[in-house]
PDB file of N, CA, C and O in Angstrom:
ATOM      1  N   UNK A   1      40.164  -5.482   0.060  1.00  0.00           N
ATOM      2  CA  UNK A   1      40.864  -4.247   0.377  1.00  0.00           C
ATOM      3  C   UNK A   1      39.887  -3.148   0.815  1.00  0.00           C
ATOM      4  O   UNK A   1      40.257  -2.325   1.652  1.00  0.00           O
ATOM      5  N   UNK A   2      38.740  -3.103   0.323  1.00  0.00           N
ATOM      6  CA  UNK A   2      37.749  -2.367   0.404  1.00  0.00           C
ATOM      7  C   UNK A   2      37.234  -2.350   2.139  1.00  0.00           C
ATOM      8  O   UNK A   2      36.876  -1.374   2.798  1.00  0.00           O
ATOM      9  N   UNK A   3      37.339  -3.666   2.529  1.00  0.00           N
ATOM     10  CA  UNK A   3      36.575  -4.053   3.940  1.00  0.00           C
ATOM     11  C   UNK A   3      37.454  -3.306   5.161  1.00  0.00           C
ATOM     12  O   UNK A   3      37.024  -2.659   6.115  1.00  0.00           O
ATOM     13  N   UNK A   4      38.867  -3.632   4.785  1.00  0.00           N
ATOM     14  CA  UNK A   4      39.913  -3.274   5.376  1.00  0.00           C
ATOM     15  C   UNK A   4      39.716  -1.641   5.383  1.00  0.00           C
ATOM     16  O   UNK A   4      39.226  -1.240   6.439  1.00  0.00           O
ATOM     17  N   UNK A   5      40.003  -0.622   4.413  1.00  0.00           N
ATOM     18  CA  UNK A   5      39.696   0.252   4.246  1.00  0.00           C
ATOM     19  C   UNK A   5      38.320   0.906   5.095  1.00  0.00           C
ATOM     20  O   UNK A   5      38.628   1.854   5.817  1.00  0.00           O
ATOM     21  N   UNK A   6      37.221   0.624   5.102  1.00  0.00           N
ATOM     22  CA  UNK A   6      36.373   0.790   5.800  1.00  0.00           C
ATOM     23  C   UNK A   6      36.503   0.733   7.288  1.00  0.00           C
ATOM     24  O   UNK A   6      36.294   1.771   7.916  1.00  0.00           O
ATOM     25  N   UNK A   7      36.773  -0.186   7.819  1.00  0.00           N
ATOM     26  CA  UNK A   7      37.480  -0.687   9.347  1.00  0.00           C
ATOM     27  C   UNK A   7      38.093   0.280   9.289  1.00  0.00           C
ATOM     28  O   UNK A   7      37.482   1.283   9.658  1.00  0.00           O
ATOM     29  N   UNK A   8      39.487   0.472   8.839  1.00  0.00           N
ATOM     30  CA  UNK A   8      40.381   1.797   9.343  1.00  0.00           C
ATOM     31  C   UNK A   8      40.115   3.095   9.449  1.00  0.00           C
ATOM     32  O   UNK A   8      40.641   3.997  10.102  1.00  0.00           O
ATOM     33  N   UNK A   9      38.797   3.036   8.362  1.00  0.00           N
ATOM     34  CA  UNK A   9      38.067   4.962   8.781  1.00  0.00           C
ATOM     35  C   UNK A   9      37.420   4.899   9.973  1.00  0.00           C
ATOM     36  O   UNK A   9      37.477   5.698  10.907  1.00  0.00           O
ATOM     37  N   UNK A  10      36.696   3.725   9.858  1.00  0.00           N
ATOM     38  CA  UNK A  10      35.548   3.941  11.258  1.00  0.00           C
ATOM     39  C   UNK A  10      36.675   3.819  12.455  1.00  0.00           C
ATOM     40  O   UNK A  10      36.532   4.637  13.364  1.00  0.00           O
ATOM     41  N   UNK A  11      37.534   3.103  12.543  1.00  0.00           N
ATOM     42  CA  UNK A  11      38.449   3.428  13.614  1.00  0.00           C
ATOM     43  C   UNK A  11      39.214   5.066  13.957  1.00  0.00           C
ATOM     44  O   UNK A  11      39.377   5.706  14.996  1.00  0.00           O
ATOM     45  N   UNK A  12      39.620   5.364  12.229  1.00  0.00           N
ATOM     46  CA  UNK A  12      40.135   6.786  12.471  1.00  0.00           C
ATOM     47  C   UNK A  12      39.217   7.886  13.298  1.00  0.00           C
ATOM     48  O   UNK A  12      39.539   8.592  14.253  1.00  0.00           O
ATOM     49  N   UNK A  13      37.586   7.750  12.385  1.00  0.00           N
ATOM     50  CA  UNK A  13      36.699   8.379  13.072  1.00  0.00           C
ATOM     51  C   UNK A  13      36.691   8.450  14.619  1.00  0.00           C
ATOM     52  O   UNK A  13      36.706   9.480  15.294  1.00  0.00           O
ATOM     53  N   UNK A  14      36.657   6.796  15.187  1.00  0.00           N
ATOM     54  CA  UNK A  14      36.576   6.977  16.451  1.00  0.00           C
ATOM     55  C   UNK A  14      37.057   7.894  17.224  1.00  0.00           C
ATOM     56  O   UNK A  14      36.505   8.703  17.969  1.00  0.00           O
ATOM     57  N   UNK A  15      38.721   7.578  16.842  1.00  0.00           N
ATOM     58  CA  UNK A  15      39.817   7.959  17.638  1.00  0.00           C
ATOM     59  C   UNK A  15      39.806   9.645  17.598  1.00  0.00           C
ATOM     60  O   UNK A  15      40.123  10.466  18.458  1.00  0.00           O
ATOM     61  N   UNK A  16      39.320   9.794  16.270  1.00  0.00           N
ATOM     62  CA  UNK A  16      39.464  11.932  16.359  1.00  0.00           C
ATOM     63  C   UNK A  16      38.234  12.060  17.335  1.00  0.00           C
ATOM     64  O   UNK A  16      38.427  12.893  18.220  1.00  0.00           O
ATOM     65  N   UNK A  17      36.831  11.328  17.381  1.00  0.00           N
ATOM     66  CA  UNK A  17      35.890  11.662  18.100  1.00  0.00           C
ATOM     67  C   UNK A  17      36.470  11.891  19.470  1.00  0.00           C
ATOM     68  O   UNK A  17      36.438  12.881  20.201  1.00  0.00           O
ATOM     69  N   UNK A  18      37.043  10.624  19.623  1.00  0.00           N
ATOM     70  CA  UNK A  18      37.410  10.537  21.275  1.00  0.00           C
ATOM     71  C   UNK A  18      38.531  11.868  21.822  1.00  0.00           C
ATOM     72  O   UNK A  18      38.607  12.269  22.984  1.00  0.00           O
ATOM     73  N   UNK A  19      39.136  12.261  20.933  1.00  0.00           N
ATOM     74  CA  UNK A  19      40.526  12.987  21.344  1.00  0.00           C
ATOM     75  C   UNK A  19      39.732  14.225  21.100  1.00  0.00           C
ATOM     76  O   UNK A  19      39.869  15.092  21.963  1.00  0.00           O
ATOM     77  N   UNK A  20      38.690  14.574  19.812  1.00  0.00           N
ATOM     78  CA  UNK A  20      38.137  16.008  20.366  1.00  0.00           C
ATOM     79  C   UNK A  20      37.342  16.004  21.680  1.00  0.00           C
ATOM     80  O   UNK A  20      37.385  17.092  22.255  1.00  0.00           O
ATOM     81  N   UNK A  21      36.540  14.934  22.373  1.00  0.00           N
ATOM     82  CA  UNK A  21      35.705  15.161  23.515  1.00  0.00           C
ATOM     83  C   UNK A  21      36.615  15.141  24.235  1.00  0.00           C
ATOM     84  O   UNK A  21      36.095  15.533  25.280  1.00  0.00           O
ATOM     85  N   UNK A  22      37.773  14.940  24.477  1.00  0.00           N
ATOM     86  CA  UNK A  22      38.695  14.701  25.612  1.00  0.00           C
ATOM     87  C   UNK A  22      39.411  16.668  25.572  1.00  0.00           C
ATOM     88  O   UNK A  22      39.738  17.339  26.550  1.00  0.00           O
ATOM     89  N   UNK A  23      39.433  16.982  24.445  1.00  0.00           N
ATOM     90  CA  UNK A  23      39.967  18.547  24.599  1.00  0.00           C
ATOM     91  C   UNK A  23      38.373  19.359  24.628  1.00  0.00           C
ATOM     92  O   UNK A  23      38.127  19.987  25.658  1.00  0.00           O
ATOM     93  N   UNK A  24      37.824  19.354  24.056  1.00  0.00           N
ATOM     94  CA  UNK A  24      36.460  19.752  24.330  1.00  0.00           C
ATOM     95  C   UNK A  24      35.676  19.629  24.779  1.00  0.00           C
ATOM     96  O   UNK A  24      34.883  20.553  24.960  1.00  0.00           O
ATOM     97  N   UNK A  25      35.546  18.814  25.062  1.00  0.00           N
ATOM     98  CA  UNK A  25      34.476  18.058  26.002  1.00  0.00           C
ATOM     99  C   UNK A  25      34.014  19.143  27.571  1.00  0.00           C
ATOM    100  O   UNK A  25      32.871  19.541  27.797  1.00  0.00           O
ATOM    101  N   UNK A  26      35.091  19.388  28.352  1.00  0.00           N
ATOM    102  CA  UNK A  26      35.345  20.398  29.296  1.00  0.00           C
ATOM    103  C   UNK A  26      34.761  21.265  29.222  1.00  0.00           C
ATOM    104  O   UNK A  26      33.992  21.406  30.172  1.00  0.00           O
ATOM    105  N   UNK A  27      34.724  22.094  28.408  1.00  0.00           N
ATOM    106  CA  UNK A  27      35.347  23.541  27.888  1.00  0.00           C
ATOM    107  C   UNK A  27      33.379  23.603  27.940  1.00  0.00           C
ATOM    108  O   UNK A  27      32.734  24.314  28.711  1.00  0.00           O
ATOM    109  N   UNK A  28      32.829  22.708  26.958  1.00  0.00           N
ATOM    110  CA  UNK A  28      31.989  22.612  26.448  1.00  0.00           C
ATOM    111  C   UNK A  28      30.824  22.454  27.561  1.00  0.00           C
ATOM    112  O   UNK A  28      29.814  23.144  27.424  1.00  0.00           O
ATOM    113  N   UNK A  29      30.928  21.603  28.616  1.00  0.00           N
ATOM    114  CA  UNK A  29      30.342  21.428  29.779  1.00  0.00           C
ATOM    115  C   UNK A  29      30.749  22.480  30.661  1.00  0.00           C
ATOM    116  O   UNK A  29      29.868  22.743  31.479  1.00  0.00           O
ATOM    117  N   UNK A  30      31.876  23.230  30.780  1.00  0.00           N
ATOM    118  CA  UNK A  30      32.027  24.278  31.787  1.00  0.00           C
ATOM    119  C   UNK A  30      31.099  25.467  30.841  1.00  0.00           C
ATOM    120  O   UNK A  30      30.601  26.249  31.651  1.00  0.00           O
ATOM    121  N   UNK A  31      30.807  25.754  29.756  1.00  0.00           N
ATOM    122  CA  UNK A  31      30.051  26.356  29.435  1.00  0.00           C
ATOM    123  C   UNK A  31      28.720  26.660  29.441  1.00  0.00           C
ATOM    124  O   UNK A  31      27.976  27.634  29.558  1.00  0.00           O
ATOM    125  N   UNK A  32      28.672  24.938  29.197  1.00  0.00           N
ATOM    126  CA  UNK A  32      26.814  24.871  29.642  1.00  0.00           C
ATOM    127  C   UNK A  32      26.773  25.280  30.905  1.00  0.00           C
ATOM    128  O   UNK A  32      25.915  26.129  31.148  1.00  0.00           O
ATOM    129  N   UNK A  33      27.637  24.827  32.026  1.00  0.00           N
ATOM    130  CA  UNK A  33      27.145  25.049  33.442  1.00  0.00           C
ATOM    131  C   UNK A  33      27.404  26.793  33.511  1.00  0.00           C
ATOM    132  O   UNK A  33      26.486  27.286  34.166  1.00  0.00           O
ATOM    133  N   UNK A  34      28.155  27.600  33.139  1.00  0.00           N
ATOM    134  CA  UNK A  34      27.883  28.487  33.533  1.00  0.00           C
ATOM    135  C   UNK A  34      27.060  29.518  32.812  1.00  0.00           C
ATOM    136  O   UNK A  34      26.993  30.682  33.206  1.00  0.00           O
ATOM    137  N   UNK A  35      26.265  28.945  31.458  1.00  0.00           N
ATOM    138  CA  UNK A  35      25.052  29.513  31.094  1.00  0.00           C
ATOM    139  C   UNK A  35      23.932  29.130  32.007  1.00  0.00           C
ATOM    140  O   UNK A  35      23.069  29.978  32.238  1.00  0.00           O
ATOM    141  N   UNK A  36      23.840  27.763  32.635  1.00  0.00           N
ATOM    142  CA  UNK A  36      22.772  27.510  33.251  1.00  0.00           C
ATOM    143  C   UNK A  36      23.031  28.476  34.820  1.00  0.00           C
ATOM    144  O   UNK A  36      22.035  29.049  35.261  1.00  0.00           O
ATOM    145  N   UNK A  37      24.160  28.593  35.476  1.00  0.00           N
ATOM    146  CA  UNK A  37      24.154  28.878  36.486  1.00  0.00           C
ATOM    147  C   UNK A  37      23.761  30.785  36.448  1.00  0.00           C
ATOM    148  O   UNK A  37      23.413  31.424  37.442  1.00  0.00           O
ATOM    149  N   UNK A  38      23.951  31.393  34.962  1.00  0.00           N
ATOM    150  CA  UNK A  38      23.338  32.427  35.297  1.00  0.00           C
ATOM    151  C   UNK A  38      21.913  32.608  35.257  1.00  0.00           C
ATOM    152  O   UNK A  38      21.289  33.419  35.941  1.00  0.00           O
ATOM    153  N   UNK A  39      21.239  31.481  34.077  1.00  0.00           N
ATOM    154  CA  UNK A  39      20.038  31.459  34.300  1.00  0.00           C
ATOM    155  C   UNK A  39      19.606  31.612  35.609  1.00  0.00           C
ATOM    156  O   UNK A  39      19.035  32.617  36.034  1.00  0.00           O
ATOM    157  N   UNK A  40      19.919  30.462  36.351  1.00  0.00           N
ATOM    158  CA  UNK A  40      19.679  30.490  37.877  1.00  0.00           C
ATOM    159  C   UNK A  40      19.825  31.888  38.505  1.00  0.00           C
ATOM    160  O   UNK A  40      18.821  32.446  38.948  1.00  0.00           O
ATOM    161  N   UNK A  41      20.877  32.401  38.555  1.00  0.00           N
ATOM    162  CA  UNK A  41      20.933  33.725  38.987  1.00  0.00           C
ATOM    163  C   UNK A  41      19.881  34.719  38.538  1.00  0.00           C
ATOM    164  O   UNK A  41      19.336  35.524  39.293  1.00  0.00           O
ATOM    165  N   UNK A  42      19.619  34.578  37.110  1.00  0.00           N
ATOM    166  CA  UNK A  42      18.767  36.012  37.136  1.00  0.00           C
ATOM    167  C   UNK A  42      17.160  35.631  37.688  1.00  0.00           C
ATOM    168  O   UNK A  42      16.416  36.518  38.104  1.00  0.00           O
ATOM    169  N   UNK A  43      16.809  34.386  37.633  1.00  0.00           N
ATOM    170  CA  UNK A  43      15.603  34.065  37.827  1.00  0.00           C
ATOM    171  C   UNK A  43      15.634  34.655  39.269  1.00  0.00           C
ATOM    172  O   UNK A  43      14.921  35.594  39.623  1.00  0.00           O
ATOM    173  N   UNK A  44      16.545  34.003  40.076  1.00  0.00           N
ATOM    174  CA  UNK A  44      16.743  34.437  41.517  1.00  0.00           C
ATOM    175  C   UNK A  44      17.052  35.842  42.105  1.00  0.00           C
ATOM    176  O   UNK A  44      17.000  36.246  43.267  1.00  0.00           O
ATOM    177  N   UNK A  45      17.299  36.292  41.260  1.00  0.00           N
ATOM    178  CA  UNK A  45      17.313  37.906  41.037  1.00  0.00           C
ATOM    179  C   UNK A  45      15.773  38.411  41.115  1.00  0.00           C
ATOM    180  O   UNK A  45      15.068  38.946  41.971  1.00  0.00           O
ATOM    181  N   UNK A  46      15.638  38.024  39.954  1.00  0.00           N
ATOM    182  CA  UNK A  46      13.920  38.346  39.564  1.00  0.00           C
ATOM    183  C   UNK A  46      12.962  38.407  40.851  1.00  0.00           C
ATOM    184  O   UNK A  46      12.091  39.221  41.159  1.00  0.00           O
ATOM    185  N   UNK A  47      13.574  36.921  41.673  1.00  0.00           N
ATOM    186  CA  UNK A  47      12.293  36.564  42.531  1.00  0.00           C
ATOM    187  C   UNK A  47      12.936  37.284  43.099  1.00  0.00           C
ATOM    188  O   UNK A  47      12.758  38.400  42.611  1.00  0.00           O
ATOM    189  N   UNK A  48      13.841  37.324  44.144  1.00  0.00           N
ATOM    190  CA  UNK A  48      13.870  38.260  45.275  1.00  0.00           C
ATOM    191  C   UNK A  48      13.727  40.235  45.095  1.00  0.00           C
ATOM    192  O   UNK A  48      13.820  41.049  46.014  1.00  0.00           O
ATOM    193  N   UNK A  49      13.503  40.499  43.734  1.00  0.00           N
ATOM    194  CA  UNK A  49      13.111  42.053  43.367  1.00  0.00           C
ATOM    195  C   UNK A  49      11.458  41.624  43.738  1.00  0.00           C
ATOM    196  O   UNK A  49      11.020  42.358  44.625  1.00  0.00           O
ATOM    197  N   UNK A  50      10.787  40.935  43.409  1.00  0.00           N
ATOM    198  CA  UNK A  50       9.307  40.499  43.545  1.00  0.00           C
ATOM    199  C   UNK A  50       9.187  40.522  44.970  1.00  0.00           C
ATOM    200  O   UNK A  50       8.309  41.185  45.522  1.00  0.00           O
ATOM    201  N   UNK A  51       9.916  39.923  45.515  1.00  0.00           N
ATOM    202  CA  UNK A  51       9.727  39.823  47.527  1.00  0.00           C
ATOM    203  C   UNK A  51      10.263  41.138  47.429  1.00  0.00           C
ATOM    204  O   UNK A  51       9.464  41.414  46.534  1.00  0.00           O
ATOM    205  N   UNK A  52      11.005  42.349  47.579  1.00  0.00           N
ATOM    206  CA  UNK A  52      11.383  43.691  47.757  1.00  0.00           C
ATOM    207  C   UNK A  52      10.020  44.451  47.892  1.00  0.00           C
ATOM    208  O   UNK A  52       9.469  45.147  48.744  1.00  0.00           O
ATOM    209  N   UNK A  53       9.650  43.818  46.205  1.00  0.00           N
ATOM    210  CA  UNK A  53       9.010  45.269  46.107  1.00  0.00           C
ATOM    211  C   UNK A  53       7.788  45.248  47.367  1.00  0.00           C
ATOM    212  O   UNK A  53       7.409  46.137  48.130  1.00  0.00           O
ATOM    213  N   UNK A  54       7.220  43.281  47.143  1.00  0.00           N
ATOM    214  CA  UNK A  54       5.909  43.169  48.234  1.00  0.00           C
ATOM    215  C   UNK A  54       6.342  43.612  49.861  1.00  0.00           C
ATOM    216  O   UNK A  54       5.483  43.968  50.669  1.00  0.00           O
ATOM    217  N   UNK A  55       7.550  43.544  50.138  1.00  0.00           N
ATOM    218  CA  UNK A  55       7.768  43.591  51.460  1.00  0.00           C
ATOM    219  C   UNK A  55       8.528  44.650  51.759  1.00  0.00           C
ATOM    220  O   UNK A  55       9.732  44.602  52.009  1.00  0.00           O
ATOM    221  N   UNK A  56       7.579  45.998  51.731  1.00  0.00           N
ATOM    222  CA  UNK A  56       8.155  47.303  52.038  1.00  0.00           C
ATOM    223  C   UNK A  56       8.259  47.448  53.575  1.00  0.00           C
ATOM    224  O   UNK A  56       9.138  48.171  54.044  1.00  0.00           O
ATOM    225  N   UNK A  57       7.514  46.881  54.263  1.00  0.00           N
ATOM    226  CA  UNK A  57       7.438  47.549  55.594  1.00  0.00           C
ATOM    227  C   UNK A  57       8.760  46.999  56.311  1.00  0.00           C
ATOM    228  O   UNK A  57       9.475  46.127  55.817  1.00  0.00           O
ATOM    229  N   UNK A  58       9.026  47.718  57.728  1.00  0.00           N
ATOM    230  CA  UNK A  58      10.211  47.280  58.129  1.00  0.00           C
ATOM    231  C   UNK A  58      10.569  46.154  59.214  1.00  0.00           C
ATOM    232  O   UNK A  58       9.816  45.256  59.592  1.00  0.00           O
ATOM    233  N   UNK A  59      11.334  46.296  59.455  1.00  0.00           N
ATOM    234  CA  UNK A  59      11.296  44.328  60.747  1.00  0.00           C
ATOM    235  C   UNK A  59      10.627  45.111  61.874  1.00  0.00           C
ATOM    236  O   UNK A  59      10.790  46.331  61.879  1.00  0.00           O
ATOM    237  N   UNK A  60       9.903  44.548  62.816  1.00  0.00           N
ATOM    238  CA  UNK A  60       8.818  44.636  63.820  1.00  0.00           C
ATOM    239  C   UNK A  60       7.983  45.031  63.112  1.00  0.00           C
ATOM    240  O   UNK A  60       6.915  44.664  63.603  1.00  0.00           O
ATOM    241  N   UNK A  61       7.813  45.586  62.207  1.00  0.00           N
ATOM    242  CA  UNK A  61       6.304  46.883  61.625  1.00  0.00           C
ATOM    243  C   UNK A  61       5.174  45.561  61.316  1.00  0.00           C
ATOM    244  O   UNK A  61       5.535  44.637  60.588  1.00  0.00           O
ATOM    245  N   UNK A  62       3.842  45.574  61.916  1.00  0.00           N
ATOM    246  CA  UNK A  62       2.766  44.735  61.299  1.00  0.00           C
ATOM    247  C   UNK A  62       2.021  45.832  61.099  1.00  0.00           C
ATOM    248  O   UNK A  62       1.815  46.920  61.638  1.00  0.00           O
ATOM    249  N   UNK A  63       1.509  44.915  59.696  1.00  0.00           N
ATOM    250  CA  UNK A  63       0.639  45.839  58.751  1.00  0.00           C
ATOM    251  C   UNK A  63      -0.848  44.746  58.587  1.00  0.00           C
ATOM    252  O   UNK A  63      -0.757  43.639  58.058  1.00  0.00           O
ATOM    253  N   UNK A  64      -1.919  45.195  59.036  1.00  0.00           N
ATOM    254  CA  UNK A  64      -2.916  44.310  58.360  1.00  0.00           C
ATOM    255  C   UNK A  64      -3.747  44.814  57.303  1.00  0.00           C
ATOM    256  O   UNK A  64      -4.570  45.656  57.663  1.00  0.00           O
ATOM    257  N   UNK A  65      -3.731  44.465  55.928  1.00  0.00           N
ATOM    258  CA  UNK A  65      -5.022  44.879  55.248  1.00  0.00           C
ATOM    259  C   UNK A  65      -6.043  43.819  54.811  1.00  0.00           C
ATOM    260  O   UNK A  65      -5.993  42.589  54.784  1.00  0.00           O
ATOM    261  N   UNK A  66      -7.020  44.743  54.466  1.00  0.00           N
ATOM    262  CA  UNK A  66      -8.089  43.980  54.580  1.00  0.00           C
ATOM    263  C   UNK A  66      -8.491  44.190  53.395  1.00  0.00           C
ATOM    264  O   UNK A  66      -8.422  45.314  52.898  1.00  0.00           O
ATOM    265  N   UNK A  67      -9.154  42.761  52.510  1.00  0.00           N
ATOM    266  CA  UNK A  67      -9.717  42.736  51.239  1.00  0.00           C
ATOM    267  C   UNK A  67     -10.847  42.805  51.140  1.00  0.00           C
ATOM    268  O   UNK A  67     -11.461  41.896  51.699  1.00  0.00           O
ATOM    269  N   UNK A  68     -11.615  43.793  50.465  1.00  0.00           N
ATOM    270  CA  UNK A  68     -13.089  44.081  50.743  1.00  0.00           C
ATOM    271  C   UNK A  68     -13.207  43.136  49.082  1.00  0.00           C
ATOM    272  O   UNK A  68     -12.503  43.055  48.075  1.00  0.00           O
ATOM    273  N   UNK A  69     -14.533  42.542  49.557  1.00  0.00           N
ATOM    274  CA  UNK A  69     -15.305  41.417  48.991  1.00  0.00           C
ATOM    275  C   UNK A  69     -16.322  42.415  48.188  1.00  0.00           C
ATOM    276  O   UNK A  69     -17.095  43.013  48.937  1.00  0.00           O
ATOM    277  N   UNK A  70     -16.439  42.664  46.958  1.00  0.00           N
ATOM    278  CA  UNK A  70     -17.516  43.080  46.380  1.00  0.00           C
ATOM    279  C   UNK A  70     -19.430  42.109  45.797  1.00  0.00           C
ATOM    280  O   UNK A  70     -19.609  41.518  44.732  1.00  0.00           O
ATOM    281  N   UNK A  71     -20.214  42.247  46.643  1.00  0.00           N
ATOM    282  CA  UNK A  71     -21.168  41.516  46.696  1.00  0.00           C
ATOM    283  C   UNK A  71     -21.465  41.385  45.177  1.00  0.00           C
ATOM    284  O   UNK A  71     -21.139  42.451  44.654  1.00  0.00           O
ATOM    285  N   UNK A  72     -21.945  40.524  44.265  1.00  0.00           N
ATOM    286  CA  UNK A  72     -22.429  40.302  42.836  1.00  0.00           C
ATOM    287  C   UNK A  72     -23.981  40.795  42.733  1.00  0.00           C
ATOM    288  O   UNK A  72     -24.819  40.707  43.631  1.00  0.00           O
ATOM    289  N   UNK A  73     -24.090  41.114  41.959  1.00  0.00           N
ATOM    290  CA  UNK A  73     -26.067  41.309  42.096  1.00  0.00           C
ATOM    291  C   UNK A  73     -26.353  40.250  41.523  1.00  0.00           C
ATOM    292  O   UNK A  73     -27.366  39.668  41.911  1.00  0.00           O
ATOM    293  N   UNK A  74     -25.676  39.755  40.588  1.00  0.00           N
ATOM    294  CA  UNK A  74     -26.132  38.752  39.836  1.00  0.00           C
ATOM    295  C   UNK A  74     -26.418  37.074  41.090  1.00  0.00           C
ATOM    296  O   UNK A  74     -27.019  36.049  40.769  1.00  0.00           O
ATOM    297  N   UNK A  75     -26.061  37.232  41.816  1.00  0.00           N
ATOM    298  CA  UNK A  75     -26.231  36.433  42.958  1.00  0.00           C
ATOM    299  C   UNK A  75     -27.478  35.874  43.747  1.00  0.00           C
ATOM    300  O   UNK A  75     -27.717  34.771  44.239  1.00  0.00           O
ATOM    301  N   UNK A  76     -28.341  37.324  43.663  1.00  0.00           N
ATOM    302  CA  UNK A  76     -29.467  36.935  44.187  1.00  0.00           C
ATOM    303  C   UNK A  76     -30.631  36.623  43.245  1.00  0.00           C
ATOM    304  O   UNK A  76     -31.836  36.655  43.494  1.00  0.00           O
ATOM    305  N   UNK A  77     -29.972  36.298  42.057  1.00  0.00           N
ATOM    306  CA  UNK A  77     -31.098  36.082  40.860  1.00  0.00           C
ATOM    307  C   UNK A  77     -30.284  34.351  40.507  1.00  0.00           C
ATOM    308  O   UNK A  77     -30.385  33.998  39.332  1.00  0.00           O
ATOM    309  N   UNK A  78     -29.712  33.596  41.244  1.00  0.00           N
ATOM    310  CA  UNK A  78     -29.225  32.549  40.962  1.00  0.00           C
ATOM    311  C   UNK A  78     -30.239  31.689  41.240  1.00  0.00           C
ATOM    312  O   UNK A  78     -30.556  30.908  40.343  1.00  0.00           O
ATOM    313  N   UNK A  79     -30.975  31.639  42.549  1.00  0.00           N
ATOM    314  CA  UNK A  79     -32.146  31.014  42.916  1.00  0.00           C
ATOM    315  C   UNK A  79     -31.867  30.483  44.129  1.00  0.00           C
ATOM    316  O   UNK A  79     -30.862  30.897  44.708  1.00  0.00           O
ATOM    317  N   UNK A  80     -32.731  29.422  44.780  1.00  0.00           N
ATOM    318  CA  UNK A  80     -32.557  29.149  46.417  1.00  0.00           C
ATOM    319  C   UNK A  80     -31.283  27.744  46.231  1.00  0.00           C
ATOM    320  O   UNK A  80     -31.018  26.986  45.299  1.00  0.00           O
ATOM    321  N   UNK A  81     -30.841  27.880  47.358  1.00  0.00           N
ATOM    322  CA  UNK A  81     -29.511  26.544  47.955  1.00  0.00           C
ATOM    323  C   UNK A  81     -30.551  25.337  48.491  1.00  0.00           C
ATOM    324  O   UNK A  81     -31.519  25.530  49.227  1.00  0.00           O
ATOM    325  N   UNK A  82     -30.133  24.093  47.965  1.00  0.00           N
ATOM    326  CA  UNK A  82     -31.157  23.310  48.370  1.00  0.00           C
ATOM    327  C   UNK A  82     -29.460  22.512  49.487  1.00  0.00           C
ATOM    328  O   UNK A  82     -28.229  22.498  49.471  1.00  0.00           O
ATOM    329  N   UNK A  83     -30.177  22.203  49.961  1.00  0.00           N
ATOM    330  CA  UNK A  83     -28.904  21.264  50.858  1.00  0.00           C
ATOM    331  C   UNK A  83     -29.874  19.679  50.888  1.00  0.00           C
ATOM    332  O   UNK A  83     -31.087  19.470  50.931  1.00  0.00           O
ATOM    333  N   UNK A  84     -28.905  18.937  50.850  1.00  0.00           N
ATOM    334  CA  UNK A  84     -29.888  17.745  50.418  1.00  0.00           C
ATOM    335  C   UNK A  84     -29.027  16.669  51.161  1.00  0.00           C
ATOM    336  O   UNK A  84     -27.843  16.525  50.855  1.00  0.00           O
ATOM    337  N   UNK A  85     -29.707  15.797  52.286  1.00  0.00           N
ATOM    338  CA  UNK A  85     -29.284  15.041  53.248  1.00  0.00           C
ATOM    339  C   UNK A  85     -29.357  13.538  53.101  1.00  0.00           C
ATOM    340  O   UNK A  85     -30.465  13.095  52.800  1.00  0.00           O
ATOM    341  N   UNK A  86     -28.313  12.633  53.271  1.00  0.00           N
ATOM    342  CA  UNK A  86     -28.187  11.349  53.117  1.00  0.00           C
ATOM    343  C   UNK A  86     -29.642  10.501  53.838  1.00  0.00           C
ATOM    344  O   UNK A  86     -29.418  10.458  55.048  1.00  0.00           O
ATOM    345  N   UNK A  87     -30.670   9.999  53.611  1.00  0.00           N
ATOM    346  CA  UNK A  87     -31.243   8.557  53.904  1.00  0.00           C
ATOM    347  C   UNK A  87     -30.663   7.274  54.480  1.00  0.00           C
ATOM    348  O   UNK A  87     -30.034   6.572  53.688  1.00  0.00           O
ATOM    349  N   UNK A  88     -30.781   6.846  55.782  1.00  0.00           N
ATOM    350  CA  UNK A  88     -30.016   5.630  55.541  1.00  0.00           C
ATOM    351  C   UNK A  88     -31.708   4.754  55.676  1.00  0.00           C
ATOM    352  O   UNK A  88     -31.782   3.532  55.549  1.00  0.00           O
TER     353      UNK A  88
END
């Protein structure tokens, strides 16, 4: 009676499992997707405020700047460049 008993829970179990994913299940996945889809949005938000702010100038306008290179002092105390050439 005991075996029997056992069988019929794990079946009962099943059957409530299956009938809550079938009402929930949805609900539950339309949720995730539209937490993920705002993620998406704000990231995409984010980036295109990042392109705004870099791209002030207007359509036709070219702008060139130029990055000045600061020389190291510590550079000329490194010692000489040997360049060293293959033998055949």
């Amino acid at each position: 009676m005991g075996f029997l008993r056992t069988i019929l829970i794990i079946l009962l179990v099943y059957y409530m499992l299956k009938l809550f994913a079938k009402w929930f299940g949805p609900r539950i996945v339309g949720y995730a997707a539209r937490r993920t889809e705002k993620h998406f949005k704000d990231k995409f938000d984010q980036f295109q405020g990042y392109q705004n702010q870099e791209d002030n100038t207007n359509e036709g306008e070219i702008s060139i700047e130029k990055k000045t290179v600061q020389k190291n002092k510590n550079s000329e105390q490194l010692g000489e460049f040997i360049d060293f050439e293959e033998i055949e």
